[in-house]
FIRO-274749 format. One line per 3 residues: number of its first residue (from 0); their letters; for each residue y, z, x of C-alpha. Coordinates in pm, whole numbers. Layout:
N
NUM	A	Y Z X  ...
***
This chain:
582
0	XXX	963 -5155 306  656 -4921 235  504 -4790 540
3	XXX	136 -4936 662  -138 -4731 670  -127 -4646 1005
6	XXX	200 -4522 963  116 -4279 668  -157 -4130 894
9	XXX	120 -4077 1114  317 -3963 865  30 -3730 758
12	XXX	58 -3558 1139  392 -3497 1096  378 -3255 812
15	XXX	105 -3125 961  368 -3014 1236  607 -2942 1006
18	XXX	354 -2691 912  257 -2569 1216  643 -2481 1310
21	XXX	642 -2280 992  988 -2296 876  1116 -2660 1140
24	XXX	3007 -2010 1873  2901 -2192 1528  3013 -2574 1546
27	XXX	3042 -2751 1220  2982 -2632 879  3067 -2822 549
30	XXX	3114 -2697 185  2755 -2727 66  2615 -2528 342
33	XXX	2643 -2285 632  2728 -2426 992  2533 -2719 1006
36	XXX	2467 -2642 1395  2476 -2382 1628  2545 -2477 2037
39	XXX	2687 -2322 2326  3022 -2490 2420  2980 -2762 2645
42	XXX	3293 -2771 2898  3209 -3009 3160  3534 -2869 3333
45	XXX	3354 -2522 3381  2996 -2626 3370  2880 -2648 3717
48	XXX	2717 -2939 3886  2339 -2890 3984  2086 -2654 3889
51	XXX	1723 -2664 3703  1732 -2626 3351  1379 -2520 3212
54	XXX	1360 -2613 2849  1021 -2551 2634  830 -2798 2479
57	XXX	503 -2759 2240  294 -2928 2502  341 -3235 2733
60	XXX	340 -3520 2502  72 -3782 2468  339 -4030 2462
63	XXX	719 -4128 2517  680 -4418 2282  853 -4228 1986
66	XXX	710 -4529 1731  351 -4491 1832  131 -4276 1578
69	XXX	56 -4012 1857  414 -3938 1909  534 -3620 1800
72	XXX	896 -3423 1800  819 -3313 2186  825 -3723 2232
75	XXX	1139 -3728 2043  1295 -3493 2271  1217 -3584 2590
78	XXX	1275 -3963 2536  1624 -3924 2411  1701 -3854 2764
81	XXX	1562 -4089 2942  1677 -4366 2658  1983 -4591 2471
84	XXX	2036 -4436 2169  2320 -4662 2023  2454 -4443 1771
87	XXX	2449 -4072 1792  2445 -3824 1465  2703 -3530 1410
90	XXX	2628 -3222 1218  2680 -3366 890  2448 -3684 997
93	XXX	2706 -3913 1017  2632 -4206 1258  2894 -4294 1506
96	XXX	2834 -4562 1849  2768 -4468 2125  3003 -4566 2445
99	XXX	2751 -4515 2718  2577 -4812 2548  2815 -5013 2295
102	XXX	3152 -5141 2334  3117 -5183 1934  2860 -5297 1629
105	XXX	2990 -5459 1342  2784 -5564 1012  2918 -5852 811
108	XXX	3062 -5673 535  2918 -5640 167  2863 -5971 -29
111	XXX	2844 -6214 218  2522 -6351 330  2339 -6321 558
114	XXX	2395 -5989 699  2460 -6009 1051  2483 -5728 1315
117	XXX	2695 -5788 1626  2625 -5551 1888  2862 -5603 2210
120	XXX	2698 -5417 2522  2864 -5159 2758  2843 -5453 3002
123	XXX	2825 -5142 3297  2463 -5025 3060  2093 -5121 3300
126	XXX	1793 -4982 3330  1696 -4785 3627  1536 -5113 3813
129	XXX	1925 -5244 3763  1837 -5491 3538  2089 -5475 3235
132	XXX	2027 -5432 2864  1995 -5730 2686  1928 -5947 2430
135	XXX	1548 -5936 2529  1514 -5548 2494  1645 -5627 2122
138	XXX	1367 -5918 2033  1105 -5784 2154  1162 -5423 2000
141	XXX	1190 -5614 1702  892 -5841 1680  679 -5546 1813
144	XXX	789 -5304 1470  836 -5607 1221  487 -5568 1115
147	XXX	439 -5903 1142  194 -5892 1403  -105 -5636 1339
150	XXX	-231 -5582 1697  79 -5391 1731  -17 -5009 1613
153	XXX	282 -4848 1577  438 -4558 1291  655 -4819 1187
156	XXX	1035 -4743 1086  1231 -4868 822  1417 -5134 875
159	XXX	1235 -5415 1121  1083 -5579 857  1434 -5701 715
162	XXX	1515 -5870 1032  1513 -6237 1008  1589 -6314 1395
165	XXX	1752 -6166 1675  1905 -6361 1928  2143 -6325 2267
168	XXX	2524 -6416 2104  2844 -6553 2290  2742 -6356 2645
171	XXX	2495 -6155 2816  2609 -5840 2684  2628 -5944 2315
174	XXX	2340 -5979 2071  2330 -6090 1733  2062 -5968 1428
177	XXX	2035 -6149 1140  1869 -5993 848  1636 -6205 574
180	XXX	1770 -5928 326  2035 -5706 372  1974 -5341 516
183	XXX	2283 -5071 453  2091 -4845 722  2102 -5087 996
186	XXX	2241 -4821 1235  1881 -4628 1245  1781 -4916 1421
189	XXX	1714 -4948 1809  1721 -4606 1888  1587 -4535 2130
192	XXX	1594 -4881 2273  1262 -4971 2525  1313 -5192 2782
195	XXX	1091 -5550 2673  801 -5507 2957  719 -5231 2730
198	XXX	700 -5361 2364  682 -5733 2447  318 -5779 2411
201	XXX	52 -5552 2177  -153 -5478 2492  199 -5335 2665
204	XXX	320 -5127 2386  -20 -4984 2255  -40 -4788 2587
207	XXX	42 -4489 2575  356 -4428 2744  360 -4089 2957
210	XXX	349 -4003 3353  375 -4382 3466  696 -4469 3263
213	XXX	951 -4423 3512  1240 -4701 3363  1510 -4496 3218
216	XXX	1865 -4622 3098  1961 -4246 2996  2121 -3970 3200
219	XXX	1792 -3886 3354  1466 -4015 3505  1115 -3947 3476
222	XXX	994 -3762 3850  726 -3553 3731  430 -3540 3457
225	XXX	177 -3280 3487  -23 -3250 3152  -279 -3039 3309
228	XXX	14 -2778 3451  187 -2860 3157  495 -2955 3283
231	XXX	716 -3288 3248  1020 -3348 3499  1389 -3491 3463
234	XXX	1587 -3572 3756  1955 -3692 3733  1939 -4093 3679
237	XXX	2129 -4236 3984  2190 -4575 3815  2365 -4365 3553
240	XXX	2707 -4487 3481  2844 -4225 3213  2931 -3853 3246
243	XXX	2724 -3744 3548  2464 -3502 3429  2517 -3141 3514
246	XXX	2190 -3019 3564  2031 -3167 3855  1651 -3151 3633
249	XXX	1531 -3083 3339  1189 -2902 3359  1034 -2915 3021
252	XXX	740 -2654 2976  452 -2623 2800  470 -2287 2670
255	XXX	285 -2231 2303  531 -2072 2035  290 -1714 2088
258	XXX	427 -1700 2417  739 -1799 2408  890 -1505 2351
261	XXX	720 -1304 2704  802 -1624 2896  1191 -1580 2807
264	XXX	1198 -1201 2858  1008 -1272 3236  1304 -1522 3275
267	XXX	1094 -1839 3295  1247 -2039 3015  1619 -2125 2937
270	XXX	1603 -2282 2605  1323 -2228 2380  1299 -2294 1947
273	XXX	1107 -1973 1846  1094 -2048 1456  769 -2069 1484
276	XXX	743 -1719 1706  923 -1530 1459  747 -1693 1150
279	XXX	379 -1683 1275  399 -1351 1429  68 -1233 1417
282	XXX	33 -862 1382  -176 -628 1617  -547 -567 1557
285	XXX	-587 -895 1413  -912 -1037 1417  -1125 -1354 1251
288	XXX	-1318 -1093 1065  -1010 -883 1014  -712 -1088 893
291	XXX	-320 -954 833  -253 -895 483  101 -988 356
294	XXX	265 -669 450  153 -677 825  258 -1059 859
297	XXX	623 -979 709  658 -652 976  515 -887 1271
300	XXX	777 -1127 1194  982 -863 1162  961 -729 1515
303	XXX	946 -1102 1622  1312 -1152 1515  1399 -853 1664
306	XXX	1325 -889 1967  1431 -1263 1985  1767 -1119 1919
309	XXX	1773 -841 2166  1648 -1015 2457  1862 -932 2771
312	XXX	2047 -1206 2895  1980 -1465 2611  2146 -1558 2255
315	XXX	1980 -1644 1969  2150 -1918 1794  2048 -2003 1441
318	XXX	2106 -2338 1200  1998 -2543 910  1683 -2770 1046
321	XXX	1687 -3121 980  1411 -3074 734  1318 -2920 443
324	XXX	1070 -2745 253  983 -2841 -107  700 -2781 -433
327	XXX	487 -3095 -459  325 -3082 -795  21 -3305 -805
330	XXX	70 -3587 -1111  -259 -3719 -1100  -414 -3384 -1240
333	XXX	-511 -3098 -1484  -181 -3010 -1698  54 -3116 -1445
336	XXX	-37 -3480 -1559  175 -3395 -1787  614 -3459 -1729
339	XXX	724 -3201 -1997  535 -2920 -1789  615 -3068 -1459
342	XXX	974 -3004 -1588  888 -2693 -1713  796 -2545 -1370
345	XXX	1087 -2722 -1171  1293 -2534 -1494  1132 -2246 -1412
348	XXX	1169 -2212 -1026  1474 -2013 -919  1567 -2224 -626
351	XXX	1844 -1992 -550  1625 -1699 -495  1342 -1866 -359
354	XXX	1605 -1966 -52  1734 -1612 -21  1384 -1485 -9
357	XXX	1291 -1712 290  1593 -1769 471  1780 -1365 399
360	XXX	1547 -1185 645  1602 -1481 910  1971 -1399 916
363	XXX	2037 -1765 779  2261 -1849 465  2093 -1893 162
366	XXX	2174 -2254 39  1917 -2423 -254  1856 -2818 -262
369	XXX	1953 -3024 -541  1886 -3343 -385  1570 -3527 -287
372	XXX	1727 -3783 -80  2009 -3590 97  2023 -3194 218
375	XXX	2275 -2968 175  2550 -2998 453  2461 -3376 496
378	XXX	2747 -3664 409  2681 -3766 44  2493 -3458 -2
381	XXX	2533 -3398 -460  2378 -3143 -663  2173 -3352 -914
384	XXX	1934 -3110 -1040  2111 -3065 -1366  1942 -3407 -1461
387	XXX	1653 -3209 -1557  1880 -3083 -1859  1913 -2718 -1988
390	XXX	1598 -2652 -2191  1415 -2323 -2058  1077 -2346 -1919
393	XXX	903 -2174 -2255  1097 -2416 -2478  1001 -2686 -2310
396	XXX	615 -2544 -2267  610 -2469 -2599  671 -2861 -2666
399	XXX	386 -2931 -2449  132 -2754 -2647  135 -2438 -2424
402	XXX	168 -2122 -2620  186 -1770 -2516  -98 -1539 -2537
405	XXX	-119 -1217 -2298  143 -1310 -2038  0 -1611 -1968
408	XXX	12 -1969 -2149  -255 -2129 -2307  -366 -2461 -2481
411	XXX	-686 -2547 -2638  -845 -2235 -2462  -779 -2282 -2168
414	XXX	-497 -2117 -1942  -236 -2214 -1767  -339 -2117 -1434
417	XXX	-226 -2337 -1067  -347 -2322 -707  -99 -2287 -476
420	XXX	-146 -2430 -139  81 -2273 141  17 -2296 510
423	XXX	-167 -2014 646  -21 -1764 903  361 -1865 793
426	XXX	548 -1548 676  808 -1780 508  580 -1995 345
429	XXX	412 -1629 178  780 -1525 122  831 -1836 -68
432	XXX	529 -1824 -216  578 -1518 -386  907 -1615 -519
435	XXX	764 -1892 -690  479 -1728 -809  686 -1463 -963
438	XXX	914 -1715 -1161  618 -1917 -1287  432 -1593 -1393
441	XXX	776 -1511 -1622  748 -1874 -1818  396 -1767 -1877
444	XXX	215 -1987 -1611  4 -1806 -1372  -34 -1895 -963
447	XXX	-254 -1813 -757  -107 -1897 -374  -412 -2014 -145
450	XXX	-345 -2008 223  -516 -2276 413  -524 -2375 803
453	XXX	-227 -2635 939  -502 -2865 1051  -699 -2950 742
456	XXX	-350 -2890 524  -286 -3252 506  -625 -3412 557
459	XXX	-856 -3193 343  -607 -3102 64  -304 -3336 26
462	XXX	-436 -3630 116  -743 -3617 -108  -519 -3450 -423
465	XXX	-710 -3138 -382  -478 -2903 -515  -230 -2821 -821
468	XXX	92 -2715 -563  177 -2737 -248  446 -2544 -11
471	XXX	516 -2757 290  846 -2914 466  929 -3278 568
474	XXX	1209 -3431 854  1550 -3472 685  1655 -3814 782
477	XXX	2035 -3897 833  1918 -4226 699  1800 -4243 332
480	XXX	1587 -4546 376  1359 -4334 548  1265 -4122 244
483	XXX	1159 -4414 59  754 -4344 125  777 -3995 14
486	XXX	855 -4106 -369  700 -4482 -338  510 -4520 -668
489	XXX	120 -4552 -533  -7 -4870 -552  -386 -4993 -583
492	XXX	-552 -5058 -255  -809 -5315 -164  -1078 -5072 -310
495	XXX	-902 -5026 -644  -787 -4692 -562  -391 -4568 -554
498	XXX	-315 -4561 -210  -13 -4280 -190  82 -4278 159
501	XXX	305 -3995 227  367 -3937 -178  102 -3653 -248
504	XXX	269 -3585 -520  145 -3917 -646  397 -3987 -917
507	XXX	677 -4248 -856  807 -4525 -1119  906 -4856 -1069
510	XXX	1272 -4784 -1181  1277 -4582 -881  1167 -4768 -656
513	XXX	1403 -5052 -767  1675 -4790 -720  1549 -4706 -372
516	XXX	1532 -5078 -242  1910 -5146 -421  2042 -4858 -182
519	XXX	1860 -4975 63  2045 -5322 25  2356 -5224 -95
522	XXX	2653 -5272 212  2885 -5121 14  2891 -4753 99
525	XXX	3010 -4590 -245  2768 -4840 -469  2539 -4726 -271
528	XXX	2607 -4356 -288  2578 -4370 -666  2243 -4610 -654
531	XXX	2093 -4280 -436  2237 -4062 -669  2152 -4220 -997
534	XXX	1764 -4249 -795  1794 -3862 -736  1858 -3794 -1087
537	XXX	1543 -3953 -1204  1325 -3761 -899  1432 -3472 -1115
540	XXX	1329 -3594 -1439  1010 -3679 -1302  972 -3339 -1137
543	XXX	652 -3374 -894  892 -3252 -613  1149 -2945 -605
546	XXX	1350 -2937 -294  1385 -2569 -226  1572 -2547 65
549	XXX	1690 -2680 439  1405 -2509 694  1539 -2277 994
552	XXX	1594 -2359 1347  1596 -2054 1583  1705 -2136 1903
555	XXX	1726 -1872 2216  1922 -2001 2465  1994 -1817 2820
558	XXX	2371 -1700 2820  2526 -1912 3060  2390 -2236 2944
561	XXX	2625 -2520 2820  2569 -2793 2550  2222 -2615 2380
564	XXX	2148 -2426 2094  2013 -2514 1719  2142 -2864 1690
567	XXX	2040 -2957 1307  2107 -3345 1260  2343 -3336 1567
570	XXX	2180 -3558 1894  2166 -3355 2186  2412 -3460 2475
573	XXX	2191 -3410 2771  2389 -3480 3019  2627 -3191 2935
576	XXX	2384 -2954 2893  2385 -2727 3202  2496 -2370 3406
579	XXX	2832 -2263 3309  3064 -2134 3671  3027 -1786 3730
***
């Protein structure tokens, strides 16, 4: 199920705006991790009908059409109002049905064959025309993201390709998918649902779907798109036939992440993420020819936090992301070729204090990663980084060849000196930065940290293998199938060349990707817990990536506003969110 090419280009943006976000009462919490989410109470008992809820987006998106490659997370959030999402995620990323759309899903349970997925409809679930979901929506969904058909450019999920047929079952509001192999994940699929007219043909879903998409089947409509003003507009769905929506529209604004923070204190937003204003801060005085130096950046953000949580009339509500940041170390070469030194730095890195260095002054708990498939706080999440065993980073340099001399290792005269490439202008990313560099420079390996700009990160750098390590963050998925590409071994392309997709770090081995595909198959959840597991533990023996930690969300939120805040894995209930009664 490796991703096309088109979809690791997409892939590609999406780091890049992982990078460009800088870092991605309590509810929830588990063992593993702080409170896994962070939202205002949502009583729909004393959350008052009506009202104009002004919520801030990065920039009007270029689509709605959340599995086209110029979809983004502003795409995301928008459309999963206006859209079926069958199942919906809780903080721990646990997938339960929806009732607004299914009256139940089954899967034919492990071992038997073929796998088959019975959905039965909410029969009272249509689309804003009041036509009613149906089989239809299902096929042709399908055949568009199958892959089959190449005229169809789309970031293609997981999943599709595993679907043998899908076909209307003993009614109208029952549909029936039967996969050619079986797929353990098979809940991440169809979410968000499109209504056919809009994926049936290649000419109809390679539009771009924006202003002119006014079907909804979600608690909401599309009224308004103004990319010029910058400004897209929900109005209460009247065909909607769940738990009326308390606001009476959603106004999501264009407002950049430097401006977030005036536009809240001037009272012209009501929700806004400002991770990105706190961590990109940019101090006074600076110029092109005049850039901040470390300590300026770290007192900008600083005052950035500050003031986010001192802002009259609003709360700043803080979580775990769904994402995380991680250390790609690039296989393919200079001495990181070699395993015994990959393992030497992963040995070497202090996870534990490279989280409290980046997530401490955010006012976040500190919690490492010791899993490359699953974050802390997340169902299933295990702790397999002792796999990499207990030998010290100089013992097992030292069995590379690598001996000290001044402070710093060498080999055959040459040093032991890495780049590493961190996203300029991130405070967190230079926080981190300097953590690592400072446990690397104790086993004797020296790092040099090289900021470069979020829009030639991926293209200029990781794509090409231009660099030695690299600081950046990817989306958490509450669906392990989905992290598949970022460990695929490469495989020769039509020129000869590896083509790596979204693995920069360009390692991978067949083992695990037979483990990957087996977990992906396996039906039966606790088999397939330990096939992830036993594929984690040999991601950490192969050490080209150390998961470092779960990224920040910083959410302010106008007091007085129900069902918002930082919701981590959890899927936002839009049609609670709204003005509590006075």
């Amino acid at each position: 199920m490796r991703a096309s090419r088109a979809a690791d280009r997409a892939a590609a943006a999406a780091a890049a705006l992982c990078l460009a976000a800088g870092l991605a009462g309590c509810t929830g919490g588990s063992p593993d991790g702080p409170a896994a989410s962070d939202v205002t109470a949502a009583d729909r008992a004393h959350t008052r009908d009506g009202g104009t809820v002004r919520w801030a987006v990065d920039a009007v998106p270029a689509t709605l059409n959340v599995y086209q490659p110029a979809a983004d997370a502003d795409s995301e959030l928008i459309a999963r109002a206006l859209l079926p999402g069958l199942f919906r995620l809780d903080d721990r990323g646990r997938a339960t049905l929806d009732p607004d759309y299914l009256a139940g899903a089954e899967s034919t349970p492990a071992g038997r064959s073929p796998q088959t997925v019975t959905y039965r409809l909410n029969p009272a679930a249509v689309w804003s025309d009041g036509s009613p979901l149906s089989a239809a929506d299902f096929t042709a969904q399908w055949k568009a993201l199958s892959g089959a058909d190449p005229a169809f450019r789309s970031d293609r999920p997981a999943g599709y390709d595993a679907i043998a047929s899908v076909e209307q079952g003993s009614g109208p509001h029952e549909v029936k998918v039967v996969f050619k192999q079986p797929y353990a994940d098979w809940r991440s699929l169809f979410s968000p649902l499109y209504p056919a007219a809009r994926t049936a043909t290649a000419d109809a879903f390679n539009q771009p779907l924006d202003g002119g998409f006014r079907t909804s089947a979600g608690p909401f409509v599309l009224t308004g798109w103004d990319k010029g003003a910058g400004r897209a507009v929900l109005t209460r769905n009247p065909r909607w036939w769940g738990d009326p929506a308390k606001a009476q529209e959603i106004d999501f604004l264009a407002v950049p992440a430097a401006g977030r923070l005036d536009a809240l204190a001037k009272d012209e937003l009501d929700i806004a993420a400002v991770t990105a204003s706190v961590d990109r801060a940019v101090p006074e005085g600076t110029t092109a020819a005049a850039p901040p130096d470390a300590a300026a950046m770290v007192e900008a953000s600083a005052h950035a936090l500050h003031r986010a949580e001192t802002l009259p009339g609003l709360t700043l509500h803080r979580a775990p992301a769904a994402a995380f940041t991680q250390l790609t170390l690039n296989t393919a070469r200079g001495p990181l070729a070699d395993t015994t030194v990959r393992q030497a730095v992963a040995r070497a890195v202090d996870r534990q204090k490279t989280a409290t260095a980046a997530l401490g002054p955010l006012g976040l708990g500190a919690v490492p990663l010791g899993n490359h498939l699953l974050v802390a706080g997340q169902d299933g999440y295990h702790d397999n980084s002792g796999a990499l065993g207990t030998a010290a980073a100089g013992t097992l340099l030292d069995r590379a060849g690598w001996a000290s001399s001044d402070g710093t290792r060498s080999k055959d005269g040459k040093k032991l000196a890495l780049t590493l490439l961190i996203p300029d202008g991130s405070t967190t990313a230079r926080r981190t930065a300097d953590a690592l560099t400072a446990d690397l420079a104790a086993a004797g390996i020296a790092v040099a940290a090289e900021p470069v700009p979020v829009d030639t990160f991926v293209t200029d750098h990781l794509a090409k293998g231009d660099f030695d390590l690299a600081l950046f963050s990817w989306p958490a998925s509450a669906y392990p199938s989905d992290t598949r590409p970022l460990y695929a071994k490469p495989r020769p392309g039509p020129d000869g060349l590896p083509v790596v997709g979204r693995n920069y770090g360009r390692g991978g081995t067949a083992e695990i990707d037979r483990l990957l595909d087996r977990a992906a198959g396996e039906l039966d959840p606790a088999a397939r817990q330990g096939l992830l597991q036993q594929a984690d533990a040999r991601l950490w023996q192969l050490a080209d990536v150390v998961p470092l930690y779960r990224r920040p969300d910083l959410v302010a939120v106008r007091n007085g506003v129900a069902g918002a805040g930082a919701y981590g894995f959890t899927t936002p209930r839009y049609q609670d969110v709204g003005f509590r009664q006075e």
